[in-house]
PDB file of N, CA, C and O in Angstrom:
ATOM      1  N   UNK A   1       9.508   1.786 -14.246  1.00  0.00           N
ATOM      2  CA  UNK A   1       8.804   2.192 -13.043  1.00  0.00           C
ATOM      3  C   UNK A   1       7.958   1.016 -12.567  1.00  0.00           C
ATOM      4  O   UNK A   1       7.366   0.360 -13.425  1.00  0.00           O
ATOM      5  N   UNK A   2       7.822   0.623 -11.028  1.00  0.00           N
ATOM      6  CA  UNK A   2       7.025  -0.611 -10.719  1.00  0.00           C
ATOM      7  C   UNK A   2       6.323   0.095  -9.820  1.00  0.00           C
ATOM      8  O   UNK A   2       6.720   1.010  -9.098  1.00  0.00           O
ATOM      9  N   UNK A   3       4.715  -0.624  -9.951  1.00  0.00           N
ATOM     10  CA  UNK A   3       3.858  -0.715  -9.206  1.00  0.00           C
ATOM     11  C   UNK A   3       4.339  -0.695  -7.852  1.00  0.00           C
ATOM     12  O   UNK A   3       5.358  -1.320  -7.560  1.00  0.00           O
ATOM     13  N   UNK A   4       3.680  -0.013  -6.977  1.00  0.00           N
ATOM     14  CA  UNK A   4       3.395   0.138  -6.136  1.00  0.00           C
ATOM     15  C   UNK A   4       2.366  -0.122  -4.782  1.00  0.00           C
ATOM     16  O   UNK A   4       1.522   0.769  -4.884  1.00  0.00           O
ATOM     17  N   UNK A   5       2.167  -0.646  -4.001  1.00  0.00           N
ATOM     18  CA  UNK A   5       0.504  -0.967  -3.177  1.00  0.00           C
ATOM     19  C   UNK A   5       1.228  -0.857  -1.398  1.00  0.00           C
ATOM     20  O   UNK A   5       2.114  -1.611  -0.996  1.00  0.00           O
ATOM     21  N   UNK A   6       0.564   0.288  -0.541  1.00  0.00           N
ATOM     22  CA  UNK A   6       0.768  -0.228   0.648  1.00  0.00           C
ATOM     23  C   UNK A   6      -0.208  -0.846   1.345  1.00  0.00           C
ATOM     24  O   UNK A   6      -1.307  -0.387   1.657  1.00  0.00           O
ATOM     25  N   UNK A   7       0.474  -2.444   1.689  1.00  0.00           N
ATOM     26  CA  UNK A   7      -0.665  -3.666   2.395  1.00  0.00           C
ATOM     27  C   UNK A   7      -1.129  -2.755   3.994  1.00  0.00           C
ATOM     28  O   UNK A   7      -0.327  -3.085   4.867  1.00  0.00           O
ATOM     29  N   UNK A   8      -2.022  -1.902   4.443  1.00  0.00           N
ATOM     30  CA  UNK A   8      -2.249  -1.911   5.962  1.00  0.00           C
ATOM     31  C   UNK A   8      -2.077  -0.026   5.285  1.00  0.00           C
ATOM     32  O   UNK A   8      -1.197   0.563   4.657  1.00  0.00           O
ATOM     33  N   UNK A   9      -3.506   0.393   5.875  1.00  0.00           N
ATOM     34  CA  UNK A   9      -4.197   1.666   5.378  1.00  0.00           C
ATOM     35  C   UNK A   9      -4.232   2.428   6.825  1.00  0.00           C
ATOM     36  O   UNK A   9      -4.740   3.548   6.872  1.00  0.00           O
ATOM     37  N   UNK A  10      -3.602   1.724   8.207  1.00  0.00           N
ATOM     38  CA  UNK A  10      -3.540   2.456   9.176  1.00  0.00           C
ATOM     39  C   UNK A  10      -2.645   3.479   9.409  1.00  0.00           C
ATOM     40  O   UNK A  10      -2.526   4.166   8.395  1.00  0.00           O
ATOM     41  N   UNK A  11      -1.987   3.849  10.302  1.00  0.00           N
ATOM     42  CA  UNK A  11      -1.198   4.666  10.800  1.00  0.00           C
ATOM     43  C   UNK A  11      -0.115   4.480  10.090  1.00  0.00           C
ATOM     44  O   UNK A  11       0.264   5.218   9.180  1.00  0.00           O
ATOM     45  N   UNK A  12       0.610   3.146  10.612  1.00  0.00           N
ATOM     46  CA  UNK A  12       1.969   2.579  10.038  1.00  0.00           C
ATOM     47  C   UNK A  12       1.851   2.883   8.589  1.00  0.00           C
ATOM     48  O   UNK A  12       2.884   3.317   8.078  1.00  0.00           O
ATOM     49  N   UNK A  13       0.572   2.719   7.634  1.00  0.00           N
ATOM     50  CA  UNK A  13       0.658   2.420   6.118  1.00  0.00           C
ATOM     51  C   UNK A  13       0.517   4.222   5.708  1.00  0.00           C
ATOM     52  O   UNK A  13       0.930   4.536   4.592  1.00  0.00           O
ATOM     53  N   UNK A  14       0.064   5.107   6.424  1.00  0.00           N
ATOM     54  CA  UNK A  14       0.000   6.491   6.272  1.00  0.00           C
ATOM     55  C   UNK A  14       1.228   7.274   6.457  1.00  0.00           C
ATOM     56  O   UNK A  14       1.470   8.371   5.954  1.00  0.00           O
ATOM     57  N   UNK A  15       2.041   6.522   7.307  1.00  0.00           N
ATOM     58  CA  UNK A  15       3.635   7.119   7.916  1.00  0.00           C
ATOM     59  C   UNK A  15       4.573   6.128   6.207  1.00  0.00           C
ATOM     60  O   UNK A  15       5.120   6.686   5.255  1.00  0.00           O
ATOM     61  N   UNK A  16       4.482   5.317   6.339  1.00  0.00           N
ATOM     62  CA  UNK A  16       4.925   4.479   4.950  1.00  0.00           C
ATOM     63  C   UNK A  16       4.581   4.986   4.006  1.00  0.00           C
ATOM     64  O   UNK A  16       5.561   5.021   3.262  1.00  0.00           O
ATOM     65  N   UNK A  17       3.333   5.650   3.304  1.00  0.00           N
ATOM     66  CA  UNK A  17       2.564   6.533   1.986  1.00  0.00           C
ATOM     67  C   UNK A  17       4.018   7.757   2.205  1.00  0.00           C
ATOM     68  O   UNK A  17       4.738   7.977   1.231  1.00  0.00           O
ATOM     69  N   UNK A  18       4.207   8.239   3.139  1.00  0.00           N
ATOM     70  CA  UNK A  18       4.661  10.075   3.596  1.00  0.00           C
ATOM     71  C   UNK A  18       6.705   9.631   2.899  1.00  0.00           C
ATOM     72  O   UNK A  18       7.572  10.309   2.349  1.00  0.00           O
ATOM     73  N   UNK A  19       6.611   8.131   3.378  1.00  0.00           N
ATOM     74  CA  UNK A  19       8.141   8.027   3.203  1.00  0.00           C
ATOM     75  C   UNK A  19       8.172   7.722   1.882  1.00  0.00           C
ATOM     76  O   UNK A  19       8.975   8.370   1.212  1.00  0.00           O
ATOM     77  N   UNK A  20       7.511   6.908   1.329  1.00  0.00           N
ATOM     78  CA  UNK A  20       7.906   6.873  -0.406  1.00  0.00           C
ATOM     79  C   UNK A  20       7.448   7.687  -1.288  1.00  0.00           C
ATOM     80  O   UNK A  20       7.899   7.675  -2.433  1.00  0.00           O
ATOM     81  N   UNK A  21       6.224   8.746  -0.806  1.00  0.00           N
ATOM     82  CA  UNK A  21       6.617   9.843  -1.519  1.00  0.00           C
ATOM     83  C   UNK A  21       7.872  10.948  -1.156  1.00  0.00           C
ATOM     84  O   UNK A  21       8.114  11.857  -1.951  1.00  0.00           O
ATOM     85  N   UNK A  22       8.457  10.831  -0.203  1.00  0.00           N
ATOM     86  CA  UNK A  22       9.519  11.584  -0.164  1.00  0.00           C
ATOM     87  C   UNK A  22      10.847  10.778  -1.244  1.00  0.00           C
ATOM     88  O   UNK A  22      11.624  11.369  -1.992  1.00  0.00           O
ATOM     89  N   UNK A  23      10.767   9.540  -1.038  1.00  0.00           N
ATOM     90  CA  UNK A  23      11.639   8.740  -2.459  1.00  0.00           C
ATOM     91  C   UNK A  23      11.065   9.290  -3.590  1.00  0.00           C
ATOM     92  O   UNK A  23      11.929   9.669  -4.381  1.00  0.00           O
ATOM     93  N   UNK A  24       9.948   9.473  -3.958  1.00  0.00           N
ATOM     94  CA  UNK A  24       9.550   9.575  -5.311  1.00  0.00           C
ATOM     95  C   UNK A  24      10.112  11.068  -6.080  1.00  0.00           C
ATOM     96  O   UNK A  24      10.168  11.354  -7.276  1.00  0.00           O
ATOM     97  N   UNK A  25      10.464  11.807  -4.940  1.00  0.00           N
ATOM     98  CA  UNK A  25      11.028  13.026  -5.074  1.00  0.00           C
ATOM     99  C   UNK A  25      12.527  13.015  -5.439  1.00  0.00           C
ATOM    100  O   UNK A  25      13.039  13.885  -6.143  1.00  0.00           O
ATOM    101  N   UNK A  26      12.969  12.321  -5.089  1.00  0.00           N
ATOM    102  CA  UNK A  26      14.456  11.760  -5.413  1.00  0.00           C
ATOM    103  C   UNK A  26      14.396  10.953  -6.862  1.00  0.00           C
ATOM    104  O   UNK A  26      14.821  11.547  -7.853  1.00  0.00           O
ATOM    105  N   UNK A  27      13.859   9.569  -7.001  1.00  0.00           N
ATOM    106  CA  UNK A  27      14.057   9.046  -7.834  1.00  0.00           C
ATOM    107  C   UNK A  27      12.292   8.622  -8.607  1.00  0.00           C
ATOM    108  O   UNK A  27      11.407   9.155  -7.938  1.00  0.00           O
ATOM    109  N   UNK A  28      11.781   7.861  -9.736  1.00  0.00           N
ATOM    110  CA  UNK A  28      10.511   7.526 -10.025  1.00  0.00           C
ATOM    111  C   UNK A  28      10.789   6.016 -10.156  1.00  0.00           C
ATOM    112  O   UNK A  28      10.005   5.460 -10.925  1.00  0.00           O
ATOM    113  N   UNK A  29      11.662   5.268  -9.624  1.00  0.00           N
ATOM    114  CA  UNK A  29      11.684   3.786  -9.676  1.00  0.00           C
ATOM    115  C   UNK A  29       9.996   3.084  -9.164  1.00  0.00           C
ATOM    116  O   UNK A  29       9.606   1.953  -9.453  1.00  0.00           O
ATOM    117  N   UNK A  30       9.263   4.060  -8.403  1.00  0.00           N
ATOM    118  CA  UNK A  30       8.078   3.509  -7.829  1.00  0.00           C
ATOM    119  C   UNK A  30       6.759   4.344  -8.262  1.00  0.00           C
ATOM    120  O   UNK A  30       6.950   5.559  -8.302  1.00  0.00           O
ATOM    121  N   UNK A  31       5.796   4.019  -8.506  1.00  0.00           N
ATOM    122  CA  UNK A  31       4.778   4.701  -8.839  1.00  0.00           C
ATOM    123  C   UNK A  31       3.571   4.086  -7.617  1.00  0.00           C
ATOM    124  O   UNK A  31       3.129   2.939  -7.542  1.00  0.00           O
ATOM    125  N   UNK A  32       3.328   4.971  -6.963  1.00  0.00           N
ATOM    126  CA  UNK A  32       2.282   4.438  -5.431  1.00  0.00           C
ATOM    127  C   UNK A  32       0.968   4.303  -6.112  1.00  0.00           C
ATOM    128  O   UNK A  32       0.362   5.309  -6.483  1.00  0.00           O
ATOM    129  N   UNK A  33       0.531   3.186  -6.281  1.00  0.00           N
ATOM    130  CA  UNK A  33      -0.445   3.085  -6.723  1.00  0.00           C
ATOM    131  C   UNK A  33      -2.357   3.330  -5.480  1.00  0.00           C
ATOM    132  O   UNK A  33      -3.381   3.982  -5.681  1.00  0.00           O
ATOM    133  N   UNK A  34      -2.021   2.642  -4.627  1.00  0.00           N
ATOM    134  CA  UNK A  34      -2.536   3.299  -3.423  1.00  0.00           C
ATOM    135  C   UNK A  34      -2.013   2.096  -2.329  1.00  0.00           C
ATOM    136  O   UNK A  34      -0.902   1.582  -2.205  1.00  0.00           O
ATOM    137  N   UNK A  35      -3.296   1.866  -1.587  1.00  0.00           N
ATOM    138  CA  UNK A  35      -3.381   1.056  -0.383  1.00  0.00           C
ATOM    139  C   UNK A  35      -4.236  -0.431  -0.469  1.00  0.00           C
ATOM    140  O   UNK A  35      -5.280  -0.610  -1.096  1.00  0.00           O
ATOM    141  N   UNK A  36      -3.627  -1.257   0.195  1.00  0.00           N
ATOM    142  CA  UNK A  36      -4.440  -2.655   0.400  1.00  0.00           C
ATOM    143  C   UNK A  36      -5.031  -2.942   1.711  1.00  0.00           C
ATOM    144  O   UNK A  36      -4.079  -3.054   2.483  1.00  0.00           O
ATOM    145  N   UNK A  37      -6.034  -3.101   2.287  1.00  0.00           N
ATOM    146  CA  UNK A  37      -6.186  -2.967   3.463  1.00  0.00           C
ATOM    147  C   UNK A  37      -7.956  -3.769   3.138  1.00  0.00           C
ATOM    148  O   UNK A  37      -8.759  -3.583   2.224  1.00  0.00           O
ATOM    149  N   UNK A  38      -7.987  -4.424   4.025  1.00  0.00           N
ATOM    150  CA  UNK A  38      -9.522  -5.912   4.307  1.00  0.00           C
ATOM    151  C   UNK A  38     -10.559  -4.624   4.626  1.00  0.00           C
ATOM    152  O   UNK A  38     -11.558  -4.393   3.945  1.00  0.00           O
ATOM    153  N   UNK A  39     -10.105  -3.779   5.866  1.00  0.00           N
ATOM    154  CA  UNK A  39     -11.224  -3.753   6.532  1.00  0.00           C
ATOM    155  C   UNK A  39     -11.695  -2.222   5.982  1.00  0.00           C
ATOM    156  O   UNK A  39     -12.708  -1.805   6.542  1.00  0.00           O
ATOM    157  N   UNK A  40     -11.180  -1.447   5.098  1.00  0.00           N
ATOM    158  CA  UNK A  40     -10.955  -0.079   4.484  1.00  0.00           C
ATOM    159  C   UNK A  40     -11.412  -0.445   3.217  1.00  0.00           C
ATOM    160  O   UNK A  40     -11.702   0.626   2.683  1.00  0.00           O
ATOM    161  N   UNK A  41     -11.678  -1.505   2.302  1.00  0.00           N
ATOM    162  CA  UNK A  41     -11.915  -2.056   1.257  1.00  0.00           C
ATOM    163  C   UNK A  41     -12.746  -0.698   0.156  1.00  0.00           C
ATOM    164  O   UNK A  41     -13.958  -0.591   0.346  1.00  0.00           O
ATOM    165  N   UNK A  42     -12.282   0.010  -0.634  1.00  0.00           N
ATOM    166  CA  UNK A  42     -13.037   0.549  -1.211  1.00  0.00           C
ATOM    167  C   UNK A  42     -13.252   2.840  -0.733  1.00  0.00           C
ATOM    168  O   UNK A  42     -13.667   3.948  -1.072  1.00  0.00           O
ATOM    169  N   UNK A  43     -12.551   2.005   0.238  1.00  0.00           N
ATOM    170  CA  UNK A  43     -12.332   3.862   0.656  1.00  0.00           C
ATOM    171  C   UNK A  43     -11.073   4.384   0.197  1.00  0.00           C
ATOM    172  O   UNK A  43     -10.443   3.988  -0.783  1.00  0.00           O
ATOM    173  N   UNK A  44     -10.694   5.508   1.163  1.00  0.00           N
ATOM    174  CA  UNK A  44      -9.539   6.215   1.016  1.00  0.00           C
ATOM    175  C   UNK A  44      -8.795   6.054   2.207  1.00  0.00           C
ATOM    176  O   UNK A  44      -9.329   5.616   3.226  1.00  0.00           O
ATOM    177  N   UNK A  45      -7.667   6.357   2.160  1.00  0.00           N
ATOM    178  CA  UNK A  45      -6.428   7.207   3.166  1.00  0.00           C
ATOM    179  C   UNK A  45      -5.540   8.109   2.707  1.00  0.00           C
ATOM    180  O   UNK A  45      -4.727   7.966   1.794  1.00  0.00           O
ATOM    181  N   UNK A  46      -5.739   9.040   3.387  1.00  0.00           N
ATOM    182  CA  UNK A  46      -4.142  10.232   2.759  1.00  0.00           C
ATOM    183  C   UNK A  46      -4.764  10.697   1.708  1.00  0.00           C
ATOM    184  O   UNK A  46      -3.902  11.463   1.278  1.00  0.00           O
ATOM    185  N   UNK A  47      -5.971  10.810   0.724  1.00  0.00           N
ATOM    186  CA  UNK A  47      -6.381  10.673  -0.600  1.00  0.00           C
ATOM    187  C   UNK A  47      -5.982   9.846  -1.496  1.00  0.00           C
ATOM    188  O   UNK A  47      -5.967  10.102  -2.700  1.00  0.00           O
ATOM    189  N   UNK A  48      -5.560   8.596  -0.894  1.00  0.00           N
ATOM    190  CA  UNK A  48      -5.385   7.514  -2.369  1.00  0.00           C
ATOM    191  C   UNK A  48      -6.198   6.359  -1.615  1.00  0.00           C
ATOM    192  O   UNK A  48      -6.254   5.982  -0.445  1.00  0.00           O
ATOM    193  N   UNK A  49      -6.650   6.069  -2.513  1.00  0.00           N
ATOM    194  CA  UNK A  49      -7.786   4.569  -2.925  1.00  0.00           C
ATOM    195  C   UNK A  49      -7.013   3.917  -2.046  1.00  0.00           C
ATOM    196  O   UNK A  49      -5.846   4.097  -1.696  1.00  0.00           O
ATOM    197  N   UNK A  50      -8.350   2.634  -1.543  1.00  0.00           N
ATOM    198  CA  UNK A  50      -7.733   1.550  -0.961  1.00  0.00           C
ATOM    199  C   UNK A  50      -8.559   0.423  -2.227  1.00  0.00           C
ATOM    200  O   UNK A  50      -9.735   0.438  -2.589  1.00  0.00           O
ATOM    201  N   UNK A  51      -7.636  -0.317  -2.593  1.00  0.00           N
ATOM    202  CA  UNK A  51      -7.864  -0.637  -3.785  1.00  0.00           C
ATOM    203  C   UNK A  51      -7.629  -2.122  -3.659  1.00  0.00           C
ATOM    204  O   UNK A  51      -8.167  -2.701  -4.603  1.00  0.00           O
ATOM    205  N   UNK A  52      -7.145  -2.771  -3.003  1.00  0.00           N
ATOM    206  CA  UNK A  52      -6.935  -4.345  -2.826  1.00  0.00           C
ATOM    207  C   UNK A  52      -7.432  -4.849  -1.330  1.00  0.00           C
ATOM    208  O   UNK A  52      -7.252  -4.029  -0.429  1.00  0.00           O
ATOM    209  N   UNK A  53      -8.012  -6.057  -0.987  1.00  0.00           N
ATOM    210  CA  UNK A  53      -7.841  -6.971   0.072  1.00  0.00           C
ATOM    211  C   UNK A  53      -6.760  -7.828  -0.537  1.00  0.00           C
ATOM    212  O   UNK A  53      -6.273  -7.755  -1.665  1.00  0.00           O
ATOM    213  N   UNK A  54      -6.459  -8.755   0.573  1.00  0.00           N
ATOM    214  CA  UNK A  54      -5.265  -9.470   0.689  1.00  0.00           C
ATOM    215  C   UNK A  54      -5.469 -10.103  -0.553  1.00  0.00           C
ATOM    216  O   UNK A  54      -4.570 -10.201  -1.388  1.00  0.00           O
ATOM    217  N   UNK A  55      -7.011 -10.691  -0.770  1.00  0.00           N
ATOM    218  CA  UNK A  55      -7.312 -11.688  -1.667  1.00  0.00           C
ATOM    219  C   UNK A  55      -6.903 -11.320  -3.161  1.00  0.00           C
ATOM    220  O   UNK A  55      -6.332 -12.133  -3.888  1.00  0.00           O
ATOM    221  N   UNK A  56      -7.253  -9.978  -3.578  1.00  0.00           N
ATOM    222  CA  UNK A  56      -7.354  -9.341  -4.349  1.00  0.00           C
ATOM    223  C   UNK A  56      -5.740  -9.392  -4.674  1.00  0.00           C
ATOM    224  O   UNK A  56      -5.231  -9.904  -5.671  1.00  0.00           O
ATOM    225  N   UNK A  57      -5.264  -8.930  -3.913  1.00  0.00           N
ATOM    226  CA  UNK A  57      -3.229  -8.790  -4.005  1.00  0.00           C
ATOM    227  C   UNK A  57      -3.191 -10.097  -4.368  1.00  0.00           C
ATOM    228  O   UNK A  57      -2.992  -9.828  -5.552  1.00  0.00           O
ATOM    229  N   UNK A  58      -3.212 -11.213  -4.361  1.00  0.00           N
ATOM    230  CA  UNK A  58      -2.721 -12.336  -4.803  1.00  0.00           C
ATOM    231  C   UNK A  58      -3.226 -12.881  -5.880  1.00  0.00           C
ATOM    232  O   UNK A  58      -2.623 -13.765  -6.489  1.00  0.00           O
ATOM    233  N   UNK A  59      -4.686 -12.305  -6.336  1.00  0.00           N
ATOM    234  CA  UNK A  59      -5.247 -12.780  -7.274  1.00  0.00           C
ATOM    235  C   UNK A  59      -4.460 -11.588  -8.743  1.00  0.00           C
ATOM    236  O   UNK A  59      -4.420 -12.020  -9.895  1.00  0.00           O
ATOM    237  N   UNK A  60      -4.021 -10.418  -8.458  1.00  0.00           N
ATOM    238  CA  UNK A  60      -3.577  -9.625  -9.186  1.00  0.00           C
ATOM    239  C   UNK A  60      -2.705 -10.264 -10.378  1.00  0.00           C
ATOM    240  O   UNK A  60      -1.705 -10.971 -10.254  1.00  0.00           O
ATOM    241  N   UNK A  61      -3.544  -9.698 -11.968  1.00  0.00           N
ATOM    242  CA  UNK A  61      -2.835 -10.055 -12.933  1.00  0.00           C
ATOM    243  C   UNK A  61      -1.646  -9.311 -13.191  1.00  0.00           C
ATOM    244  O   UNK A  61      -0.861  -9.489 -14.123  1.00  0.00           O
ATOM    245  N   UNK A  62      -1.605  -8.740 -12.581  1.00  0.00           N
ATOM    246  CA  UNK A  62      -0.417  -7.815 -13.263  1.00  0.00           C
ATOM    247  C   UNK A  62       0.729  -7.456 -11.501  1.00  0.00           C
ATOM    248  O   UNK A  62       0.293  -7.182 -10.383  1.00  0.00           O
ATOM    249  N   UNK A  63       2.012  -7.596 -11.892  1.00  0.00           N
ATOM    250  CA  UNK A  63       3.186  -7.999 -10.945  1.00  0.00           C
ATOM    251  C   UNK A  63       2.696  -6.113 -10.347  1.00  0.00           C
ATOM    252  O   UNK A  63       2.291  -5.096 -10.910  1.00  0.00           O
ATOM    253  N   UNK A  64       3.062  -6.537  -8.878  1.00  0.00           N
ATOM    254  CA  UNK A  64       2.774  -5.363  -7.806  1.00  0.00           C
ATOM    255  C   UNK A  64       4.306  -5.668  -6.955  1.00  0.00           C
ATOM    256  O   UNK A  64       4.906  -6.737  -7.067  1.00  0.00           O
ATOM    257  N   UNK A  65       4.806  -4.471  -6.070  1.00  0.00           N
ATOM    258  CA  UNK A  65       5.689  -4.626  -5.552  1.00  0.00           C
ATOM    259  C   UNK A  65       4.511  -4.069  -4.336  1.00  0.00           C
ATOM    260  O   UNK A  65       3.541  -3.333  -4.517  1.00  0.00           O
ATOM    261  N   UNK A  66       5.055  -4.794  -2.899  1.00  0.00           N
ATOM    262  CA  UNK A  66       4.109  -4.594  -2.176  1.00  0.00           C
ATOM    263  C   UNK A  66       4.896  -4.020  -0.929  1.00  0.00           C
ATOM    264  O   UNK A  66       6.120  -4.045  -1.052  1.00  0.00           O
ATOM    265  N   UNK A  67       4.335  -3.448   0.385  1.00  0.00           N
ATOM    266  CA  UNK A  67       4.817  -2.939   1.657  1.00  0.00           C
ATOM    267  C   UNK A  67       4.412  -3.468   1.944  1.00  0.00           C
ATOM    268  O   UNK A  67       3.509  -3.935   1.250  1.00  0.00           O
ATOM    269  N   UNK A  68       4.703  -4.120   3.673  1.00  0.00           N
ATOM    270  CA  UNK A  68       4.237  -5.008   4.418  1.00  0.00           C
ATOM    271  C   UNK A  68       4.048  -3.462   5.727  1.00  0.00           C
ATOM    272  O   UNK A  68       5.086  -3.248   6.354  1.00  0.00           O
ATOM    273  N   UNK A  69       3.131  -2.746   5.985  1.00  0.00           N
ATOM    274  CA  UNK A  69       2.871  -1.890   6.787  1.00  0.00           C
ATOM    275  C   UNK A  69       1.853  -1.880   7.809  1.00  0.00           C
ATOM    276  O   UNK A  69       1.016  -0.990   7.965  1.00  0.00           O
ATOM    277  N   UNK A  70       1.974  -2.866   8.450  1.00  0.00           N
ATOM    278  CA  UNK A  70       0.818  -3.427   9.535  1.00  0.00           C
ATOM    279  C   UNK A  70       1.477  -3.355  10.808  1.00  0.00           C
ATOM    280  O   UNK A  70       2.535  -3.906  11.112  1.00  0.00           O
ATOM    281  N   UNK A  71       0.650  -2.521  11.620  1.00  0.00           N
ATOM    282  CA  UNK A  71       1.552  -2.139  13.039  1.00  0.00           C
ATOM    283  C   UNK A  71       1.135  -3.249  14.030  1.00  0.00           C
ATOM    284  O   UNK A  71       1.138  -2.688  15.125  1.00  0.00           O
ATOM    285  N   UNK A  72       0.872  -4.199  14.155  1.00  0.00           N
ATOM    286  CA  UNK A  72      -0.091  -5.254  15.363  1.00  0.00           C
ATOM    287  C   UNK A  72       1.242  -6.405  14.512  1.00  0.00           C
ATOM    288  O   UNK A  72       1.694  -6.500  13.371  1.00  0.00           O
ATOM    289  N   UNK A  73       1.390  -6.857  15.359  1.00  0.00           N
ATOM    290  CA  UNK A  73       2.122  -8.299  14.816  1.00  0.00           C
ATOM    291  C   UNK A  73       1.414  -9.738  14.709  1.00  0.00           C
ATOM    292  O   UNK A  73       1.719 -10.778  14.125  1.00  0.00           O
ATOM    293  N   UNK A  74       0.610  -9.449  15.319  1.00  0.00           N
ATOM    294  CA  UNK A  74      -0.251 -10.690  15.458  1.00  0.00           C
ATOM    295  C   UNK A  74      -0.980 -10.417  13.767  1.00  0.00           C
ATOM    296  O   UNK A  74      -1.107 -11.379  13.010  1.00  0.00           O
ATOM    297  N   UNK A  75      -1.387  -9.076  13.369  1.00  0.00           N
ATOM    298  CA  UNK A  75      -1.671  -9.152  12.220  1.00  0.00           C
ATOM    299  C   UNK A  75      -0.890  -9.102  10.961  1.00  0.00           C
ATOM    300  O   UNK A  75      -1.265  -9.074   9.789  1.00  0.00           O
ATOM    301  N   UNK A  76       0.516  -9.098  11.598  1.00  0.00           N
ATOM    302  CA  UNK A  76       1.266  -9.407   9.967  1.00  0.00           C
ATOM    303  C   UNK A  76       1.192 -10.891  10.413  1.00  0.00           C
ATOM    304  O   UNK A  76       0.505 -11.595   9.674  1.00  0.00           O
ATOM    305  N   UNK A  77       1.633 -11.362  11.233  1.00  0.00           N
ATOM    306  CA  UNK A  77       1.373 -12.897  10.926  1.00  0.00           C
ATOM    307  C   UNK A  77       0.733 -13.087  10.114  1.00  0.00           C
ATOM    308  O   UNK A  77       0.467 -14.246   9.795  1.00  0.00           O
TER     309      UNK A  77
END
């Protein structure tokens, strides 16, 4: 089972939470660990933790499989 994190705690990352728990119902290849998101740092969405900034995701000791769920393009840049 691999880690899990969705990067972007907005809309897009709340519609993204709804779709891989509908996978998780099918298969447990993923375990959602919560959300990564700068400006949410320390809250919730959907009821799961926002648990990483960007910084934090890269500094992570331990391997994460990540979503890229950011609806603005200028901010996935």
């Amino acid at each position: 089972m691999k880690d899990i994190v969705i990067f972007g705690a907005g809309g897009l990352g709340r519609e993204t939470l709804f779709t891989l728990r509908e996978l998780q119902r099918q298969s447990d290849a993923y375990h959602i660990l919560g959300f990564a998101d700068d400006r949410l740092y320390g809250g919730t969405a959907d009821e799961m933790p926002v648990l990483h900034t960007l910084s934090t995701l890269r500094e992570s000791a331990t391997p994460l499989c990540v979503v890229i769920a950011l609806g603005d393009p200028a901010a996935r840049r």
